[in-house]
PDB file of N, H, CA, C and O in Angstrom:
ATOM      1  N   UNK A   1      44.716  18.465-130.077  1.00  0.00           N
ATOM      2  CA  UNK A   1      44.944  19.881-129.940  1.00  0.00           C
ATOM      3  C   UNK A   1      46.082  20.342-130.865  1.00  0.00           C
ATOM      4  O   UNK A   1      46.079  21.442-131.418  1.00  0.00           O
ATOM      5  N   UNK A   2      47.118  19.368-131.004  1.00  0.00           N
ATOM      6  H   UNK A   2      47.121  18.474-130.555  1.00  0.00           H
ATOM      7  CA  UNK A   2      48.250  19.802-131.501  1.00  0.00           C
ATOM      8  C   UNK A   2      47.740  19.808-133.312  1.00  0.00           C
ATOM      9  O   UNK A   2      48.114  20.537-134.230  1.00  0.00           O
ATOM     10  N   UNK A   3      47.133  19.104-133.294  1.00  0.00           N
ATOM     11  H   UNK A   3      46.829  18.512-132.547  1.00  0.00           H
ATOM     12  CA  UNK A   3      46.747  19.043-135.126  1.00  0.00           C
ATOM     13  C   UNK A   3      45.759  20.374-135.347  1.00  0.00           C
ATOM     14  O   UNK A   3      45.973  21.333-136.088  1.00  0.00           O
ATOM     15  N   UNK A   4      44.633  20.140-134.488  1.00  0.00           N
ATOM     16  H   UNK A   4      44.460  19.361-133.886  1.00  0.00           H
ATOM     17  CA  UNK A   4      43.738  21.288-134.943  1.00  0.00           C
ATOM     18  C   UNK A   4      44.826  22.880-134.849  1.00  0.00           C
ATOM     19  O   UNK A   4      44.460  23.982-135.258  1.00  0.00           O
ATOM     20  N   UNK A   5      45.868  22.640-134.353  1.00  0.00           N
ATOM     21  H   UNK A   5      46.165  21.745-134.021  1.00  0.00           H
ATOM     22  CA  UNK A   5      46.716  24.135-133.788  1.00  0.00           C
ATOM     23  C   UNK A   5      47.171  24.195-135.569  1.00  0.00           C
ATOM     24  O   UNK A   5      46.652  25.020-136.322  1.00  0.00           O
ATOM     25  N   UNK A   6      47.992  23.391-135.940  1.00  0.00           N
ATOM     26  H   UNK A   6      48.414  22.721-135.329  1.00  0.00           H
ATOM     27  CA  UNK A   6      48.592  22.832-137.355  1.00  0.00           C
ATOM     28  C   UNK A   6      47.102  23.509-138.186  1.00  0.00           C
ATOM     29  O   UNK A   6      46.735  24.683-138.240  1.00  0.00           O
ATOM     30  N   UNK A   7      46.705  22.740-138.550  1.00  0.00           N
ATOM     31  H   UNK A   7      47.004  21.787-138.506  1.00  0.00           H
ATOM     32  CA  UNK A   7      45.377  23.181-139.545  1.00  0.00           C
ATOM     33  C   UNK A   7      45.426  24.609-139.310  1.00  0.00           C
ATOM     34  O   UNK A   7      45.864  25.420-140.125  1.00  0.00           O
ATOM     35  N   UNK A   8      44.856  24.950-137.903  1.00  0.00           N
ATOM     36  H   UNK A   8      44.501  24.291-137.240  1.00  0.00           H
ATOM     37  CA  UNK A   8      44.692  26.511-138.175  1.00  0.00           C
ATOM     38  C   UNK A   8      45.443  27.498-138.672  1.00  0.00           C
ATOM     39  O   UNK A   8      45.090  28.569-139.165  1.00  0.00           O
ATOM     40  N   UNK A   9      46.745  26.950-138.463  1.00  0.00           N
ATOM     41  H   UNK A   9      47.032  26.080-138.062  1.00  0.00           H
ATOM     42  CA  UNK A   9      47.909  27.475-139.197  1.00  0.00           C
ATOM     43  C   UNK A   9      48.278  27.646-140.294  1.00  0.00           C
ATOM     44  O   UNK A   9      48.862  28.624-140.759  1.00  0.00           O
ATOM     45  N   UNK A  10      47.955  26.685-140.793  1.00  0.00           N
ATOM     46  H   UNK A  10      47.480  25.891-140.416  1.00  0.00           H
ATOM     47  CA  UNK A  10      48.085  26.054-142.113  1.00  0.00           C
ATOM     48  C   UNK A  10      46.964  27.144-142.899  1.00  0.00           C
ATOM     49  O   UNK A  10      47.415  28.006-143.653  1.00  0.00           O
ATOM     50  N   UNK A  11      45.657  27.041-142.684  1.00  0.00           N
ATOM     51  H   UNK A  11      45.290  26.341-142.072  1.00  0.00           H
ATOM     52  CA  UNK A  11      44.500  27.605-142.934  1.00  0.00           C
ATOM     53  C   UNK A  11      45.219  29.384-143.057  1.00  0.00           C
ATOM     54  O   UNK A  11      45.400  29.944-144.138  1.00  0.00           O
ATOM     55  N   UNK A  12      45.450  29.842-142.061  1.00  0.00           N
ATOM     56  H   UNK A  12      45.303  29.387-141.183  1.00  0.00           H
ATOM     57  CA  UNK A  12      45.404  31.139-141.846  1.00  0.00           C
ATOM     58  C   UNK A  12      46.845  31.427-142.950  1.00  0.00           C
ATOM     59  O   UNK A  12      46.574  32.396-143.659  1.00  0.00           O
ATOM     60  N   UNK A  13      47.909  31.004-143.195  1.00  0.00           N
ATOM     61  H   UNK A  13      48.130  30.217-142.619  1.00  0.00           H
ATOM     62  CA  UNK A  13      49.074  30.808-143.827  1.00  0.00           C
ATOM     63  C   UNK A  13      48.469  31.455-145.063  1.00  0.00           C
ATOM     64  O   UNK A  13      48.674  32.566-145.553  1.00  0.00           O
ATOM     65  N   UNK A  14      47.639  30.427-145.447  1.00  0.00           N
ATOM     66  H   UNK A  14      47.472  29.525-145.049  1.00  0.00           H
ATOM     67  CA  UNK A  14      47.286  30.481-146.694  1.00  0.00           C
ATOM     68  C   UNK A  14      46.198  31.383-146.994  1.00  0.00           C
ATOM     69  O   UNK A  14      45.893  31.382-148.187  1.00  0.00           O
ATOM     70  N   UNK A  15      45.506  32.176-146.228  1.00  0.00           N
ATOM     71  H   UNK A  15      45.754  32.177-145.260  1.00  0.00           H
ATOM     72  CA  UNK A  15      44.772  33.197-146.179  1.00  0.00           C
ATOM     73  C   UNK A  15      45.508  34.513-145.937  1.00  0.00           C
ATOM     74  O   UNK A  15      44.899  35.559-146.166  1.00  0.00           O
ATOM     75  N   UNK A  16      46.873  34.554-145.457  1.00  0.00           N
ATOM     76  H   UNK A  16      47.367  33.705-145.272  1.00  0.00           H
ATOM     77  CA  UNK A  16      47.375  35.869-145.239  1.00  0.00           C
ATOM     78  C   UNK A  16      48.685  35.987-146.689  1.00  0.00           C
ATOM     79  O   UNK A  16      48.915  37.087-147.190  1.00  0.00           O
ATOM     80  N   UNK A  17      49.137  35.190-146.999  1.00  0.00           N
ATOM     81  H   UNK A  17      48.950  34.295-146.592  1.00  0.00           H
ATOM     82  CA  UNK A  17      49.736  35.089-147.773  1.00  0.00           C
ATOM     83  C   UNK A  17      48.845  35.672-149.487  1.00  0.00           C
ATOM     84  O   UNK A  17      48.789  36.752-150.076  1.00  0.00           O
ATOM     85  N   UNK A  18      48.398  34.564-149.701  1.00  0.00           N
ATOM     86  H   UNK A  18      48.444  33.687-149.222  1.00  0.00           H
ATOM     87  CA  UNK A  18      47.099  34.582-150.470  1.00  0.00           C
ATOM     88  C   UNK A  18      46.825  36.536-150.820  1.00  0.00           C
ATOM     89  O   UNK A  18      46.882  37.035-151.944  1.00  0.00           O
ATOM     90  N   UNK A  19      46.579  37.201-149.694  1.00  0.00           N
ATOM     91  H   UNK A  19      46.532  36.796-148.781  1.00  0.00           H
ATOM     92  CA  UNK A  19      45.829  38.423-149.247  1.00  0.00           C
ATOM     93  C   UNK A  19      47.019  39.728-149.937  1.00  0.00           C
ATOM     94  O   UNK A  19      46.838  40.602-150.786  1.00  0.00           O
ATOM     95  N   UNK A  20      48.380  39.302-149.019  1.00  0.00           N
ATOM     96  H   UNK A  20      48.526  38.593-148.330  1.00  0.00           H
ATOM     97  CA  UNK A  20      49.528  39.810-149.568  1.00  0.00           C
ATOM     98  C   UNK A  20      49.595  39.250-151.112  1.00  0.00           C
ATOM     99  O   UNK A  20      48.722  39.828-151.759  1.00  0.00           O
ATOM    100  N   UNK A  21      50.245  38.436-151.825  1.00  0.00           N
ATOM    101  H   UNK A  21      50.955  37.967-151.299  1.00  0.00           H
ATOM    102  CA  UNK A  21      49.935  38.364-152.985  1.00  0.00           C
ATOM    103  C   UNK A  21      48.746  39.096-153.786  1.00  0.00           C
ATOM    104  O   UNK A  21      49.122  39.590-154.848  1.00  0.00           O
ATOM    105  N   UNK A  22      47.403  39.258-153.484  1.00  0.00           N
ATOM    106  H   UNK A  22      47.097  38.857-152.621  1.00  0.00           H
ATOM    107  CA  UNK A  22      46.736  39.486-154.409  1.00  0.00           C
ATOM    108  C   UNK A  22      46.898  41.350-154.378  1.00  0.00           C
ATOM    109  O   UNK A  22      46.770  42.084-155.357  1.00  0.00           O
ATOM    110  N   UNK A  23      47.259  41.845-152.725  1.00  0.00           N
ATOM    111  H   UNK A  23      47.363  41.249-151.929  1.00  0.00           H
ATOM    112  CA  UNK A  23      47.478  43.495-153.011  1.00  0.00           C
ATOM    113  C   UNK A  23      48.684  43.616-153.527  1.00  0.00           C
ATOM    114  O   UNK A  23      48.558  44.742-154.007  1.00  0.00           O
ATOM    115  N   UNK A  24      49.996  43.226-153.843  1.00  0.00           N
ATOM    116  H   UNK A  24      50.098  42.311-153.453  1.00  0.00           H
ATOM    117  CA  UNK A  24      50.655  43.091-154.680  1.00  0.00           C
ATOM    118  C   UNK A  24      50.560  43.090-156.180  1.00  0.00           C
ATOM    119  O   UNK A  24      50.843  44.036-156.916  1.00  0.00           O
ATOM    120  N   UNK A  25      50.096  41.827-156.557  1.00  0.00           N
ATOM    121  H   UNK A  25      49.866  41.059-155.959  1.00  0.00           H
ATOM    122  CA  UNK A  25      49.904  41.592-157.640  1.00  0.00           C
ATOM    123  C   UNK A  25      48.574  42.271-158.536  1.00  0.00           C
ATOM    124  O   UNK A  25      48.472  42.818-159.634  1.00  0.00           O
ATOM    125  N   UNK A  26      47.958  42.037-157.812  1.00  0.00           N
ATOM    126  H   UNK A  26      48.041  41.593-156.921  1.00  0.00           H
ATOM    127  CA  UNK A  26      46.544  42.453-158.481  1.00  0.00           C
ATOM    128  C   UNK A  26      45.572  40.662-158.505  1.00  0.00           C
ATOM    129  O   UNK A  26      46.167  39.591-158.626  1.00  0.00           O
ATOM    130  N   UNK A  27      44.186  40.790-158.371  1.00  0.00           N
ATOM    131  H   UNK A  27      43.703  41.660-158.272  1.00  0.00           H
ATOM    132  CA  UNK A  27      43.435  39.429-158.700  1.00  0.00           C
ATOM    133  C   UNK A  27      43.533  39.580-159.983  1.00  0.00           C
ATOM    134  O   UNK A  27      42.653  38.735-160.149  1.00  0.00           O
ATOM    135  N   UNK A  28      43.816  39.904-161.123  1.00  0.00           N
ATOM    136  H   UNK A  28      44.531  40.590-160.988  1.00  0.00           H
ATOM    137  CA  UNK A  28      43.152  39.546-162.459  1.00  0.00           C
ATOM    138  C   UNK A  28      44.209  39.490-163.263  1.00  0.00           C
ATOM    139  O   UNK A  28      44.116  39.910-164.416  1.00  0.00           O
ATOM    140  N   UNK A  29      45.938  38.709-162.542  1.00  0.00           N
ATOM    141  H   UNK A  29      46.014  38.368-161.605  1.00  0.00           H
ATOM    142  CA  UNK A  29      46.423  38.720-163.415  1.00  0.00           C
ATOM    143  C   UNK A  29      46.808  37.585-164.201  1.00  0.00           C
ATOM    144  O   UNK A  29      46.571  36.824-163.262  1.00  0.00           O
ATOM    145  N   UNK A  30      47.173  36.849-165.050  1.00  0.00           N
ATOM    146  H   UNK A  30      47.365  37.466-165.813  1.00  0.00           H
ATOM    147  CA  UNK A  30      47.124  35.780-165.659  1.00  0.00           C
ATOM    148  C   UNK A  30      48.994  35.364-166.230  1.00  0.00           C
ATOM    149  O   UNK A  30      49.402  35.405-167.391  1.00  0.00           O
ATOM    150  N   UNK A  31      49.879  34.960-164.865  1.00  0.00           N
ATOM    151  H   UNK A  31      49.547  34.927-163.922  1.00  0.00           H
ATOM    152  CA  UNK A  31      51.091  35.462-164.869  1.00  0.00           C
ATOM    153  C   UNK A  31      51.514  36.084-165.783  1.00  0.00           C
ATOM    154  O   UNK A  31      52.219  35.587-166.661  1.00  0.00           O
ATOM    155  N   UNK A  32      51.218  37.082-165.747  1.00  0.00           N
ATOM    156  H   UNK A  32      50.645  37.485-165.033  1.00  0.00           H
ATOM    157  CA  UNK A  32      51.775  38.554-167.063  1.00  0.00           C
ATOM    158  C   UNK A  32      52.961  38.962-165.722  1.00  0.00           C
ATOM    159  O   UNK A  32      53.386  38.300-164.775  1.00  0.00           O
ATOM    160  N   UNK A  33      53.222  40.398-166.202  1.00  0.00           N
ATOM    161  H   UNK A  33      52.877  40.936-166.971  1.00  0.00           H
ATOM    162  CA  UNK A  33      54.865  40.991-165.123  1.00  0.00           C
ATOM    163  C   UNK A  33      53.997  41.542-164.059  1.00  0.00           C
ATOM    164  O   UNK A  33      54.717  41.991-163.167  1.00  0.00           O
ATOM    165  N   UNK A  34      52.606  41.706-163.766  1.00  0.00           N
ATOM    166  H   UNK A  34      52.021  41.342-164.491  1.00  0.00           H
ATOM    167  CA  UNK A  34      52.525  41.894-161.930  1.00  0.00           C
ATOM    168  C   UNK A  34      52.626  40.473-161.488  1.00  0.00           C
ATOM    169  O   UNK A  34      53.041  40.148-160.375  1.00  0.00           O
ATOM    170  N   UNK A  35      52.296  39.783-162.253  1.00  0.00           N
ATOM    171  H   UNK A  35      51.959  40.047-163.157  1.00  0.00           H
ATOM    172  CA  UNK A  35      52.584  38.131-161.032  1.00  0.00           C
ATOM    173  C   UNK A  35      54.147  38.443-160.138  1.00  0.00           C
ATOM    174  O   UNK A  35      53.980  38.394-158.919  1.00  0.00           O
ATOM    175  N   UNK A  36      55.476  38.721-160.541  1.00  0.00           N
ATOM    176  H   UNK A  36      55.611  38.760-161.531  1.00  0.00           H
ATOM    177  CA  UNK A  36      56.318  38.298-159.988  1.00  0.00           C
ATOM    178  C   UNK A  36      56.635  39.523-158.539  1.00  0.00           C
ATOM    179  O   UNK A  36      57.400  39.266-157.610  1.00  0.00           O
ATOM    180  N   UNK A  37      55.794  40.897-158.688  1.00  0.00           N
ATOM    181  H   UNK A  37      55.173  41.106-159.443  1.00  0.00           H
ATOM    182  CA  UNK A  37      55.983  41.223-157.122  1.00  0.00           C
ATOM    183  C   UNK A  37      55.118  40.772-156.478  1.00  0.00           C
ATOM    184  O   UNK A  37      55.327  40.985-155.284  1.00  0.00           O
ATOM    185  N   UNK A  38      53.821  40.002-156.745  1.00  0.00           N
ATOM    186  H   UNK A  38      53.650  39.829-157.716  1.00  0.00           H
ATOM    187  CA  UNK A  38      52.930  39.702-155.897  1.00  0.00           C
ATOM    188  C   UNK A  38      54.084  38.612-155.187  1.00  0.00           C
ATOM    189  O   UNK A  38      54.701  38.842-154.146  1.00  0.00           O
ATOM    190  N   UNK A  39      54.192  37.469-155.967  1.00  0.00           N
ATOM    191  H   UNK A  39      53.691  37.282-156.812  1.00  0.00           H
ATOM    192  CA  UNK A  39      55.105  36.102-155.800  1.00  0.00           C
ATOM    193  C   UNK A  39      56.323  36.637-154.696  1.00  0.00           C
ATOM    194  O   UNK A  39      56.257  36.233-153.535  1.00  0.00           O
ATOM    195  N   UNK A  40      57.263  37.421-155.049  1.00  0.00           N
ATOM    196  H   UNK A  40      57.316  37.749-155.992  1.00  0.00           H
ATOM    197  CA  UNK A  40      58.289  37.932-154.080  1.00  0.00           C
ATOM    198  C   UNK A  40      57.753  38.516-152.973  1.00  0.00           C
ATOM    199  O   UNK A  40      58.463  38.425-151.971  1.00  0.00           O
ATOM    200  N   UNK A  41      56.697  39.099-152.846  1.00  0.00           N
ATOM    201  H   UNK A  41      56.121  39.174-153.660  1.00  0.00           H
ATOM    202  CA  UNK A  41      55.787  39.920-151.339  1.00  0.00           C
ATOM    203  C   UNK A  41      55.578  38.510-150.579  1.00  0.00           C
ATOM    204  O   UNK A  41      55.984  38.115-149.486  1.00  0.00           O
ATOM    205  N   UNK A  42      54.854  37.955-151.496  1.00  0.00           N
ATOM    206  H   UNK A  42      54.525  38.276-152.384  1.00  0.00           H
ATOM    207  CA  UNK A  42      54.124  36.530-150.213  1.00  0.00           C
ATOM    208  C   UNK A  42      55.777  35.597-149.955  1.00  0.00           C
ATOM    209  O   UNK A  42      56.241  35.554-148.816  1.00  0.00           O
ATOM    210  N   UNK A  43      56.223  35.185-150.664  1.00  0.00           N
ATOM    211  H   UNK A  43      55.846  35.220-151.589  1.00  0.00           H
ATOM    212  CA  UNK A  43      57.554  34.466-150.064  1.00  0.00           C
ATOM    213  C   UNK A  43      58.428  35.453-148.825  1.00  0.00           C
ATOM    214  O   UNK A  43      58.453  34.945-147.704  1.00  0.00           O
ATOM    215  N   UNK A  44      59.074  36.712-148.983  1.00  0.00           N
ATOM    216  H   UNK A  44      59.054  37.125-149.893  1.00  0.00           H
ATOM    217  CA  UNK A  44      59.132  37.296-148.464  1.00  0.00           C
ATOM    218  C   UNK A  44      58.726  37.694-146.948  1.00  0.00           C
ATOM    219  O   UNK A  44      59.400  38.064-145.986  1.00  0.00           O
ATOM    220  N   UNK A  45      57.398  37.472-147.130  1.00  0.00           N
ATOM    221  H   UNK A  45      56.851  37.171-147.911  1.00  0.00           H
ATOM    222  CA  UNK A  45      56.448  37.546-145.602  1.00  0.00           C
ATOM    223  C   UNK A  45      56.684  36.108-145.380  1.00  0.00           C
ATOM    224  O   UNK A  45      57.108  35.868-144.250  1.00  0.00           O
ATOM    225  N   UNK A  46      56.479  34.785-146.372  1.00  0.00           N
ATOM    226  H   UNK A  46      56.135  34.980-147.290  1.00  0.00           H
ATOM    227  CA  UNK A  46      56.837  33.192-146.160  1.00  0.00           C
ATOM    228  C   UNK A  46      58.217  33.883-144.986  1.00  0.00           C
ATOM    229  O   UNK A  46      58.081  34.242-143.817  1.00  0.00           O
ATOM    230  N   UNK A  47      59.496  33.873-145.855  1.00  0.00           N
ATOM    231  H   UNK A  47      59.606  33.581-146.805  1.00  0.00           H
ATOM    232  CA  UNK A  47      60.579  34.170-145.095  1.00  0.00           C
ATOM    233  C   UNK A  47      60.655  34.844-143.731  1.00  0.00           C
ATOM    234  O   UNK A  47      61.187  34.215-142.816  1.00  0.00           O
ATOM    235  N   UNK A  48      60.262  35.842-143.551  1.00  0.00           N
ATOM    236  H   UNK A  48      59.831  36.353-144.295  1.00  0.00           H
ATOM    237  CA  UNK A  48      60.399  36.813-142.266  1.00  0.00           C
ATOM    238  C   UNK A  48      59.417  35.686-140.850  1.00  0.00           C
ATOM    239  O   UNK A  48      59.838  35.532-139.704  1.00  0.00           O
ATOM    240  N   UNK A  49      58.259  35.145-141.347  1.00  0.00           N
ATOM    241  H   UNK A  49      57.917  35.270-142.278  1.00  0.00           H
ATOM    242  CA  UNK A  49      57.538  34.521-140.318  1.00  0.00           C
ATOM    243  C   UNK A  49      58.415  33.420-140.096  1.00  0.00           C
ATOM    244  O   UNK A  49      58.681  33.222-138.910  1.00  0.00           O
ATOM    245  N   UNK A  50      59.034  32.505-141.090  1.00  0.00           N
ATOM    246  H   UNK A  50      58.818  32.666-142.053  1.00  0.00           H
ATOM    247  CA  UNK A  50      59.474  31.096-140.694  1.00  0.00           C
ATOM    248  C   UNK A  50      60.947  31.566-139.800  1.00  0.00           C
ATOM    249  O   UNK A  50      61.258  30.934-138.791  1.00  0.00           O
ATOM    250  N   UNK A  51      61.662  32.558-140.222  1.00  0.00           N
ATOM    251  H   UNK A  51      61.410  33.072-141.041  1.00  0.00           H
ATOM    252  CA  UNK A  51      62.965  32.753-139.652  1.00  0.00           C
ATOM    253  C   UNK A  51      62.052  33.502-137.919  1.00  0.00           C
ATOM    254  O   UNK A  51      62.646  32.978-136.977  1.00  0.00           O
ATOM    255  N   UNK A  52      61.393  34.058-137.608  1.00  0.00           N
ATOM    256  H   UNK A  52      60.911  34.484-138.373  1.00  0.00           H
ATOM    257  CA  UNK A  52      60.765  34.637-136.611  1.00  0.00           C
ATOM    258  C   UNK A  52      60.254  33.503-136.077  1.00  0.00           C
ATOM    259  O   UNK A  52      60.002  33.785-134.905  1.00  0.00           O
ATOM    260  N   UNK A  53      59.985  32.464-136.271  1.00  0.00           N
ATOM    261  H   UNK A  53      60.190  32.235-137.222  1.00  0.00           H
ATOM    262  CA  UNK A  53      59.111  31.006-135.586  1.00  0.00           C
ATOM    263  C   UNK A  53      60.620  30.491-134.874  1.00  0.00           C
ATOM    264  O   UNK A  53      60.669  30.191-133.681  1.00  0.00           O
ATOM    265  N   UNK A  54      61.687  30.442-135.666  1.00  0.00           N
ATOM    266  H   UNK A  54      61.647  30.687-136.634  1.00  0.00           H
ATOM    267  CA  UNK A  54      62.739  29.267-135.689  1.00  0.00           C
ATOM    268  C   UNK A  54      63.175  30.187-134.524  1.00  0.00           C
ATOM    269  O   UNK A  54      63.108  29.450-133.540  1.00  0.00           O
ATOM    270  N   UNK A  55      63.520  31.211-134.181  1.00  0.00           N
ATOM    271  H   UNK A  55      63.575  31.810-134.980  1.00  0.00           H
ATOM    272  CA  UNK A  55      63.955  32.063-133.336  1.00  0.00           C
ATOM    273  C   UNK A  55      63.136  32.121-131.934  1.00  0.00           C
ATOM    274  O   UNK A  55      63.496  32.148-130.757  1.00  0.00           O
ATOM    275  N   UNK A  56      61.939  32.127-132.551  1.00  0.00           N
ATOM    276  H   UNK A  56      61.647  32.106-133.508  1.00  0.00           H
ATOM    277  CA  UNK A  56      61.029  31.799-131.138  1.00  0.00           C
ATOM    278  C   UNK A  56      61.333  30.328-130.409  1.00  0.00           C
ATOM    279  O   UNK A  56      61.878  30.133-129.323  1.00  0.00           O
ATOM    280  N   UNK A  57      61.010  29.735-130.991  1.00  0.00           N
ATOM    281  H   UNK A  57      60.567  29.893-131.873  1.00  0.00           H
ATOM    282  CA  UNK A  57      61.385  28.264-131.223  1.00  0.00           C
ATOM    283  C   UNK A  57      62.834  28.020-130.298  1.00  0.00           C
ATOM    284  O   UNK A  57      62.800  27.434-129.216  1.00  0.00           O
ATOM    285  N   UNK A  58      64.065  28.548-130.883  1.00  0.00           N
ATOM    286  H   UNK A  58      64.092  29.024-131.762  1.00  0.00           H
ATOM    287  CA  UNK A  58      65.040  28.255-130.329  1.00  0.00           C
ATOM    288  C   UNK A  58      65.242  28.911-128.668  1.00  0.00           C
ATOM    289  O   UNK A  58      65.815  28.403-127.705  1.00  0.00           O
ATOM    290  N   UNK A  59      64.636  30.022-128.775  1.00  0.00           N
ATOM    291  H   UNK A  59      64.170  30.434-129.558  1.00  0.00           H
ATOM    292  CA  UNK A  59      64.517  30.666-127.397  1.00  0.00           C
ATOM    293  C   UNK A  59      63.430  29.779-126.501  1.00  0.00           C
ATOM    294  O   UNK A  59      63.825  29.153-125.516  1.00  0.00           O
ATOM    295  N   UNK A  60      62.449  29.772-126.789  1.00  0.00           N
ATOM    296  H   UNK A  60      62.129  30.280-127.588  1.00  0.00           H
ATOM    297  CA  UNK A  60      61.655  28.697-125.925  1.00  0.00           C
ATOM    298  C   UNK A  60      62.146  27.129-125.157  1.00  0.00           C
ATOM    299  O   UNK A  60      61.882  26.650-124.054  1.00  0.00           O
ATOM    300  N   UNK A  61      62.887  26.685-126.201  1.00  0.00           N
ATOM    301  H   UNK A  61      63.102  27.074-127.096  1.00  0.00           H
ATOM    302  CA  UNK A  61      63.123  25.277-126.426  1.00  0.00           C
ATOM    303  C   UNK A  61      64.157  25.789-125.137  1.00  0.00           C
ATOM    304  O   UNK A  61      64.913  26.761-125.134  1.00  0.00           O
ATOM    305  N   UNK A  62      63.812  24.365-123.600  1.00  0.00           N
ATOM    306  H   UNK A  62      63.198  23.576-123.602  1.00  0.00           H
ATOM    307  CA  UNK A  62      64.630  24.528-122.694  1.00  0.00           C
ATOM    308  C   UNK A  62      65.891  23.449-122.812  1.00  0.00           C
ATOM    309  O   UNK A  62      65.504  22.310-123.070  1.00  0.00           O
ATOM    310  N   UNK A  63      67.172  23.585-122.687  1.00  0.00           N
ATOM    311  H   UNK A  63      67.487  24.511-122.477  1.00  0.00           H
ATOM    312  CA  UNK A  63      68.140  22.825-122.770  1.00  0.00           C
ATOM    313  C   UNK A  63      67.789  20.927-122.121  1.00  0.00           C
ATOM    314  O   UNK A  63      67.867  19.841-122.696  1.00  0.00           O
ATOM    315  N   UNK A  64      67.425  21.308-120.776  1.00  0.00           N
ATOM    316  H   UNK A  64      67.361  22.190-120.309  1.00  0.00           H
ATOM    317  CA  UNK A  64      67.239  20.517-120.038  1.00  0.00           C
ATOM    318  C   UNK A  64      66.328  19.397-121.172  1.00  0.00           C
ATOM    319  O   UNK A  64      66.540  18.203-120.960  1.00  0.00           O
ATOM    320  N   UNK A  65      65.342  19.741-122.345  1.00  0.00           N
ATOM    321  H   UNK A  65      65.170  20.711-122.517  1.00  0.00           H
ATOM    322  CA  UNK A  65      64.425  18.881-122.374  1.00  0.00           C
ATOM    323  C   UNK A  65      65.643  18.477-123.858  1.00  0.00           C
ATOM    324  O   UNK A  65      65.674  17.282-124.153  1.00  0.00           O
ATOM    325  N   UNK A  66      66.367  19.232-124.527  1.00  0.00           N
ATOM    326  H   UNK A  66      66.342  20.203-124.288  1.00  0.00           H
ATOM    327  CA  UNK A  66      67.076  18.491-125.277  1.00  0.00           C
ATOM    328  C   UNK A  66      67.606  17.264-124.826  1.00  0.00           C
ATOM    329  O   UNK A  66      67.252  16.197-125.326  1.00  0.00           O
ATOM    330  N   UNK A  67      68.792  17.379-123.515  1.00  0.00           N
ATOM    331  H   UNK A  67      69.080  18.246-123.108  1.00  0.00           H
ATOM    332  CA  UNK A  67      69.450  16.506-122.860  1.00  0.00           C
ATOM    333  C   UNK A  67      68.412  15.522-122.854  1.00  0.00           C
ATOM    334  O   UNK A  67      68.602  14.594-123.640  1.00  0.00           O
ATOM    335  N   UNK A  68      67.589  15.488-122.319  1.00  0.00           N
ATOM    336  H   UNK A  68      67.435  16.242-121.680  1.00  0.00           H
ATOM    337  CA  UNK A  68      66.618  14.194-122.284  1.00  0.00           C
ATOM    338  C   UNK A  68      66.184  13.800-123.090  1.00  0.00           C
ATOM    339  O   UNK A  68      65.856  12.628-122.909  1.00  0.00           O
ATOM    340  N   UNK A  69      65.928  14.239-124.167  1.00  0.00           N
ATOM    341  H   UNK A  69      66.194  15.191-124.314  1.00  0.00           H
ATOM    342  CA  UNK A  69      65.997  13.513-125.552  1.00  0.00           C
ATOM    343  C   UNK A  69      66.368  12.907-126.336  1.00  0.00           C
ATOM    344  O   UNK A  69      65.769  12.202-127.148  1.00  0.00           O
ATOM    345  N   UNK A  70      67.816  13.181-126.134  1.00  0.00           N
ATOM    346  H   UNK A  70      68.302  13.754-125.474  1.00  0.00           H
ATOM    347  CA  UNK A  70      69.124  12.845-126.997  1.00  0.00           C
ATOM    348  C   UNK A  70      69.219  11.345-126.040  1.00  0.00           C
ATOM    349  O   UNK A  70      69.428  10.317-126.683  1.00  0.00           O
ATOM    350  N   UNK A  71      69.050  11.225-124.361  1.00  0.00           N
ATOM    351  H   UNK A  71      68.881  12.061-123.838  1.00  0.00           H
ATOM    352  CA  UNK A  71      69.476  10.437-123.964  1.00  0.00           C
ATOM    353  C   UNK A  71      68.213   9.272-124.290  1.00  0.00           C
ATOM    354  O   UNK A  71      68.663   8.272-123.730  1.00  0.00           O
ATOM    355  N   UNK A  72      67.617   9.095-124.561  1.00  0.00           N
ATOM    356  H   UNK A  72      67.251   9.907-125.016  1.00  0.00           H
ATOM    357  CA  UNK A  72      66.231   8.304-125.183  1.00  0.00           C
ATOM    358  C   UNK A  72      66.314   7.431-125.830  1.00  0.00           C
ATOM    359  O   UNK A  72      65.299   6.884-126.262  1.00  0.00           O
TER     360      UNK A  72
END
């Protein structure tokens, strides 16, 4: 479950990103000067989701299961 969750992620990442880049940039460009706002849009959205995961992430994550980890 945990891999197929990964893949889909992975999959969709690269389909929304991908999507942003190309309305940015344009499909037909051949890195000429629209490549670099497409490139800054998709990192950008990269950035805002991974800092929004790590935040989820840290709020979720219960203390109790650290402690038991560390002691392992």
């Amino acid at each position: 479950m945990v891999n197929t969750s990964r893949m889909v992620g992975a999959t969709l990442g690269v389909a929304i990103l991908g999507t942003i880049f190309a309305a940015y940039a344009g499909q037909n460009t051949a890195c000429g000067p629209d490549f670099l706002p497409g490139l800054h849009a998709a990192m950008t959205g990269t950035t805002v989701s991974e800092l929004l995961g790590a935040v989820v992430a840290f709020a979720l994550i219960r203390r109790d299961s650290l402690k038991s980890a560390s002691r392992a």
